[in-house]
C-alpha positions as a Markdown table, in Angstrom:
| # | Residue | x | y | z |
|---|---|---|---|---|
| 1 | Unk | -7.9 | -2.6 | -5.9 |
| 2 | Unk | -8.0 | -0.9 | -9.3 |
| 3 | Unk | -5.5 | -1.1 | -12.3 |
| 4 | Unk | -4.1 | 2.5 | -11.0 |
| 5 | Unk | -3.4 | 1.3 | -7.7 |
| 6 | Unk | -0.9 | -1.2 | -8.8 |
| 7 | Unk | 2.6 | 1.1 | -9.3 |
| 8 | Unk | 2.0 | 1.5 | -5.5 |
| 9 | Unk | 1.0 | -2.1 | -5.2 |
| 10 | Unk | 4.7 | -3.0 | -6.3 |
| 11 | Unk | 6.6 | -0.3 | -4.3 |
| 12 | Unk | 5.3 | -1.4 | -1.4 |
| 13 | Unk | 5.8 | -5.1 | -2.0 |
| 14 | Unk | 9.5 | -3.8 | -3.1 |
| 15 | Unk | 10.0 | -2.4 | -0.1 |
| 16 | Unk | 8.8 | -5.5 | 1.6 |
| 17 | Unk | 10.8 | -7.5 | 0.2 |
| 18 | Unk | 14.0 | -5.4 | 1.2 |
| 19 | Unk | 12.8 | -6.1 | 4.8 |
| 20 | Unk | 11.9 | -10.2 | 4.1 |
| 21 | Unk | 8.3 | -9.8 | 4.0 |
| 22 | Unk | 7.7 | -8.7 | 7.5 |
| 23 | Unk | 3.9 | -7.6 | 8.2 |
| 24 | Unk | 5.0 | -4.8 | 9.8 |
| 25 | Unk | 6.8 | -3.8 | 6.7 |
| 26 | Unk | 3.5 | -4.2 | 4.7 |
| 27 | Unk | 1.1 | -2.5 | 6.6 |
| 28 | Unk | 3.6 | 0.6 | 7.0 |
| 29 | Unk | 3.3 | 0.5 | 3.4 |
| 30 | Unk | -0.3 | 0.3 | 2.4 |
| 31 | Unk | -1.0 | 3.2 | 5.4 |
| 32 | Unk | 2.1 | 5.4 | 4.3 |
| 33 | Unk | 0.9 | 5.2 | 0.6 |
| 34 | Unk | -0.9 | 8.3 | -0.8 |
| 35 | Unk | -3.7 | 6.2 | -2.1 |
| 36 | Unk | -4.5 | 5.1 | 1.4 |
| 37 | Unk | -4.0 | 8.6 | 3.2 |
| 38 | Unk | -6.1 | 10.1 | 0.4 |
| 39 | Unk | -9.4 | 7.7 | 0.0 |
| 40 | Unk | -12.8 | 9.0 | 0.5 |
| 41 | Unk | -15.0 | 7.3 | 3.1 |
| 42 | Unk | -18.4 | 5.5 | 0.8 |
| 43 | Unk | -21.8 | 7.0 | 1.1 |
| 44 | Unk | -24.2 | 3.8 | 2.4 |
């Protein structure tokens, strides 16, 4: 996690929160977020 992640850090615990915390809710999140859709496998 990096410093520019964390406005979409906060809308997804926002959104969350509307919906008490459930995992579900979280996970939809972090996979739905453009930083997630958009990151680059790493070169081993």
């Amino acid at each position: 996690v990096e410093y520019y992640d964390l406005p979409w850090i906060r809308r997804i615990v926002r959104q969350a929160e509307a919906d008490d915390y459930r995992w579900s809710s979280l996970i939809l999140g972090i996979v739905e977020s453009t930083p997630f859709q958009m990151r680059k496998a790493r070169e081993q």
